[in-house]
C-alpha positions as CSV (number, residue, x, y, z in Angstrom):
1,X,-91.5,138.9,116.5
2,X,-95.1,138.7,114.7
3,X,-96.0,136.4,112.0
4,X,-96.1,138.7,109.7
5,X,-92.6,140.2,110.6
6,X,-91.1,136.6,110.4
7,X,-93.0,135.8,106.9
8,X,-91.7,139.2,106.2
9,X,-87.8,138.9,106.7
10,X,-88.1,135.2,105.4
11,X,-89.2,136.3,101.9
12,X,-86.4,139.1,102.1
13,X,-84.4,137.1,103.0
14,X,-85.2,134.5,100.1
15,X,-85.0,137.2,97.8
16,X,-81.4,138.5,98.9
17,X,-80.0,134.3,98.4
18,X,-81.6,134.9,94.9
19,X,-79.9,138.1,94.2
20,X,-76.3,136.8,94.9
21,X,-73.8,137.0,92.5
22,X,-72.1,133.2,92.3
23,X,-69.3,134.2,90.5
24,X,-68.4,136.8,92.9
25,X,-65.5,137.0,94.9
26,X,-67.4,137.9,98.4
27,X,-70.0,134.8,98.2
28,X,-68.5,132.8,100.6
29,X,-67.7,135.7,102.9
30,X,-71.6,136.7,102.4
31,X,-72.6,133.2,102.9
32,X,-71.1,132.9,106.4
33,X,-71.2,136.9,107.4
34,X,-74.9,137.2,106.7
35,X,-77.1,134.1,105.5
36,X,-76.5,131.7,107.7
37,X,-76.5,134.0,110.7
38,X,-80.1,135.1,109.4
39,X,-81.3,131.8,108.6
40,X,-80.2,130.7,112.3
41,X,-82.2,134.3,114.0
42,X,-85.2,133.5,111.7
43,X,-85.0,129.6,112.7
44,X,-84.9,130.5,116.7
45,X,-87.3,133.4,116.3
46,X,-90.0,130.2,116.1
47,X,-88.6,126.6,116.7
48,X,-92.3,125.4,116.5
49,X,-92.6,126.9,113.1
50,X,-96.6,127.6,114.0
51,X,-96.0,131.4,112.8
52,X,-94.5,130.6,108.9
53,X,-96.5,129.8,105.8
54,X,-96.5,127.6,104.0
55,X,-94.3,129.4,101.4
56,X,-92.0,131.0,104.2
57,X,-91.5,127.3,105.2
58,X,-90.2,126.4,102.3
59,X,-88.0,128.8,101.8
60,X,-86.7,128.7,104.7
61,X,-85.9,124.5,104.6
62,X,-84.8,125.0,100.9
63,X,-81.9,127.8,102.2
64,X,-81.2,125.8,105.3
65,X,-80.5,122.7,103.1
66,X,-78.6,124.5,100.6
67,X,-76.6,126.3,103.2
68,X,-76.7,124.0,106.6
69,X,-76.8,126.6,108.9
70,X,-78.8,124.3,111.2
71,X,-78.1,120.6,111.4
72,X,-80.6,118.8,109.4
73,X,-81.5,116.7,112.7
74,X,-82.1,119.5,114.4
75,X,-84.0,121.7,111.7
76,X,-87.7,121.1,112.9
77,X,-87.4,118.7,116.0
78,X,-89.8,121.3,118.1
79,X,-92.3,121.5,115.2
80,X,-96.1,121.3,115.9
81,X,-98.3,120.1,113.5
C-alpha cells in the first residue's frame, strides 16, 4: 500500500465514523463488523507510521481511542520519529 492510498482510506475512513448514525440500531454491529476491522488493516498496513500525515495520524489515534481496536500500549510501539 502507498502513502497516498493509506492517507487515502484513513480520511475515508474518518469520514464514514463521522457519518454514523448514533441512534441507530446497527451502530454496534457497524462498530465491530467494519471499523475496528479497518482501523486494525490501516494500523498494520504501517506499524512505523512513516507513511501517515500528520492529519491521517490523528485521525487514526482519535478513532483508535474512541473505539480500542488496538491496545493503547500497543498503538505506536514500532513508530519512528
Amino acid at each position: 500500500m502507498t502513502k497516498q492510498e493509506l492517507n487515502r482510506d484513513v480520511k475515508r475512513l474518518t469520514q464514514k465514523v463521522n457519518s454514523i448514525d448514533v441512534d441507530g440500531e446497527d451502530y454496534y454491529n457497524l462498530i465491530e463488523n467494519e471499523i475496528k476491522p479497518e482501523i486494525s488493516r490501516l494500523y498494520n498496513a504501517d506499524r512505523t507510521l512513516k507513511s501517515l500525515n500528520a492529519d491521517s495520524l490523528r485521525a487514526l489515534l482519535r478513532m483508535n481511542l474512541k473505539y480500542r481496536a488496538i491496545p493503547l500500549h500497543i498503538f505506536g510501539l514500532f513508530i519512528e520519529l
